[in-house]
C-alpha positions, -999 to 999 in steps of 0.1 A, spaced: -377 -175 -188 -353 -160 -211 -385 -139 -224 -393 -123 -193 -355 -118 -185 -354 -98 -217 -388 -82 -210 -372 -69 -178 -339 -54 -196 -373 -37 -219 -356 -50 -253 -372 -58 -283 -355 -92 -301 -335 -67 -324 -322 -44 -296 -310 -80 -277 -295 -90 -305 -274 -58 -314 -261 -59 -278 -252 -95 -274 -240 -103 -308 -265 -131 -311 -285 -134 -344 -318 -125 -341 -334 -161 -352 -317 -178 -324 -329 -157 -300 -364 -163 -315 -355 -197 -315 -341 -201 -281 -382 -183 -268 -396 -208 -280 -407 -194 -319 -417 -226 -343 -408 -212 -373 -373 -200 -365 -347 -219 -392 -323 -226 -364 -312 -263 -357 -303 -276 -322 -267 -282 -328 -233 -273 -310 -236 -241 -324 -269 -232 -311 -254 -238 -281 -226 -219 -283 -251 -187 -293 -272 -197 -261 -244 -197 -238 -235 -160 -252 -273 -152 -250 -271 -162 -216 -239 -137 -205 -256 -110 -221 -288 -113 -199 -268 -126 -164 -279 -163 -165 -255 -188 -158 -246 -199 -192 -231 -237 -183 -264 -246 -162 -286 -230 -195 -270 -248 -220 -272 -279 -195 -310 -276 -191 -312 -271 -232 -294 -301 -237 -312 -323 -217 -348 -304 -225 -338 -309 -260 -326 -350 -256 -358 -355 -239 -386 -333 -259 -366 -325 -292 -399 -312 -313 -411 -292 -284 -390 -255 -284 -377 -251 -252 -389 -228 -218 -359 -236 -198 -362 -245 -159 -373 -216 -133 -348 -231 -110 -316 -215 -129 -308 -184 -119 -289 -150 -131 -255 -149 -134 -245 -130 -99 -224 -106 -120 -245 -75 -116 -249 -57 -148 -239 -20 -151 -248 5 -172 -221 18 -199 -227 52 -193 -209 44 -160 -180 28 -173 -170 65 -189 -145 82 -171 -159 118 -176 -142 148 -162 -163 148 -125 -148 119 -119 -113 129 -126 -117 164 -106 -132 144 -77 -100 120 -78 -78 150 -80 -97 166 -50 -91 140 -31 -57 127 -45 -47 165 -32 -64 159 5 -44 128 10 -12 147 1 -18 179 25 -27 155 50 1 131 47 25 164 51 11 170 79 13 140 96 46 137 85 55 170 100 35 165 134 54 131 138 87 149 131 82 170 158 66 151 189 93 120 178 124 116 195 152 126 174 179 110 159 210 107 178 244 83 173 274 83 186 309 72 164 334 80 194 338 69 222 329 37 222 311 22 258 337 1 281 364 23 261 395 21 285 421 50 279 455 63 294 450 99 281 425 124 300 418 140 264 389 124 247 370 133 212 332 132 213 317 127 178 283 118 162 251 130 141 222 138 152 196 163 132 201 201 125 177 215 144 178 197 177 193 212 206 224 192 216 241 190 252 272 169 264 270 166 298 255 196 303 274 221 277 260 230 247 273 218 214 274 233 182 256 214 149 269 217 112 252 221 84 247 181 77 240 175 113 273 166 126 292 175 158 327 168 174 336 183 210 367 175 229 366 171 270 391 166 301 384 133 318 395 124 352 410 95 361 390 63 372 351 57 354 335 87 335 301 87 325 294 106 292 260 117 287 251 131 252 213 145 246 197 155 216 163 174 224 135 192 204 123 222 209 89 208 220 94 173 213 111 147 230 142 140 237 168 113 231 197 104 257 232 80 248 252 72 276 287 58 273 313 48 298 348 55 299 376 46 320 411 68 320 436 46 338 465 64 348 492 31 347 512 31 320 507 67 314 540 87 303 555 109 332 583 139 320 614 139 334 640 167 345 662 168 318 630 163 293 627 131 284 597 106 295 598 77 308 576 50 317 
C-alpha cells in the first residue's frame, strides 16, 4: 500500500525520503525490503507515523496496523491493510503556497473595488436616509409664562431646515437657534430637517404659555403681580 501510494506521488525511495525527512532504509523497510538493517522498535514507528503524513495516510491507524501486523507475523515485512485510508488533508503543491506578485495585484484589484464600492454605498445611503435631527430646547410638555421661546438643536449642514414653516439658517457645525412669539394656551412646534432628494425627518414638541402669574406694568412703572 505504501508502495503504490508513493508510486502515485511518482517518487523514487530517495526523492520520498528528501521530502519527508525519513531515512531511506526505513522506507525500504516499511515496503516490505528483507534486507533493510532497520529493527521494529518505537522508533521505527515514530519514522512510520512521519512516513505516513508525508504521503496523507492516517498515521495513528498505520502505526496501529504495524503494531499488531508486526505482534502477530514479526519475521514477515509488513503490506499494511487496504482498509486504512489517506489522511483527508489534501496535499498541495508548494509552488502554490508562494505568494507571487499576481496574487498580490489581484488582491489589490480587488481590495480597491471593495473600497470604491463601499464609498458609494456610503454615499447613496447618506442621501436617500433620513437626516439627523435633535432638539436641546424646548423640551415637550414645557409649560411657560413668557410668549418668547428659544428654538435650538443640530441637525447636518446640508439639509434644509424649517420651523413651522420658516426657513432657518445652519452653521458651519450644523447647529441652529431661532427665536418665536407664542400665543397663549398649547403651541405645537414643528421642526423639519429635509434633503434635497432624500427624506425627511420631523420633531414635534408641545408647549404651553399660561398667561397666570405673568407680570402686568403698572401706571407709575412698576409691575405687579
Amino acid at each position: 500500500m505504501l508502495i503504490g501510494a508513493r508510486a502515485d506521488e511518482s517518487l523514487t525511495r530517495s526523492e520520498a525520503a528528501a521530502g519527508s525527512g525519513v531515512p531511506e532504509r526505513y522506507i525500504a523497510f516499511f515496503e516490505g525490503d528483507q534486507k533493510s538493517d532497520v529493527t521494529a522498535d518505537v522508533f521505527a514507528r515514530n519514522k512510520l507515523a512521519e512516513y505516513c503524513r508525508f504521503l496523507r495516510f492516517d498515521p495513528e491507524a498505520m502505526v496501529a496496523a504495524y503494531r499488531n501486523e508486526r505482534q502477530s507475523l514479526p519475521s514477515i515485512p509488513v503490506e499494511f491493510s487496504p482498509r486504512l485510508r489517506r489522511h483527508p488533508l489534501t496535499h498541495i503543491p508548494t509552488a502554490k503556497l508562494l505568494v507571487t506578485p499576481n496574487v498580490i495585484r489581484t488582491s489589490l484589484i480587488a481590495l480597491a473595488i471593495f473600497g470604491v464600492g463601499l464609498f458609494f454605498a456610503a454615499k447613496t445611503y447618506r442621501m436617500v436616509a433620513p437626516p439627523m435631527l435633535t432638539l436641546a430646547s424646548p423640551q415637550d410638555g414645557l409649560v411657560i409664562h413668557d410668549k418668547m421661546l428659544t428654538v435650538e438643536g443640530r441637525t447636518e449642514r446640508e439639509v434644509q431646515l424649517m420651523v413651522n414653516g420658516k426657513l432657518i439658517t445652519i452653521d458651519s457645525s450644523g447647529n441652529f437657534t431661532d427665536q418665536m412669539d407664542l400665543r397663549d394656551g398649547l403651541n405645537v412646534i414643528t421642526v423639519t430637517a429635509a434633503r434635497r432628494h432624500g427624506k425627511s425627518t420631523e420633531l414635534t414638541r408641545r408647549v404651553v404659555v399660561d398667561p397666570r402669574d405673568r407680570p402686568t406694568a403698572t401706571l407709575n412703572g412698576t409691575s405687579e403681580r
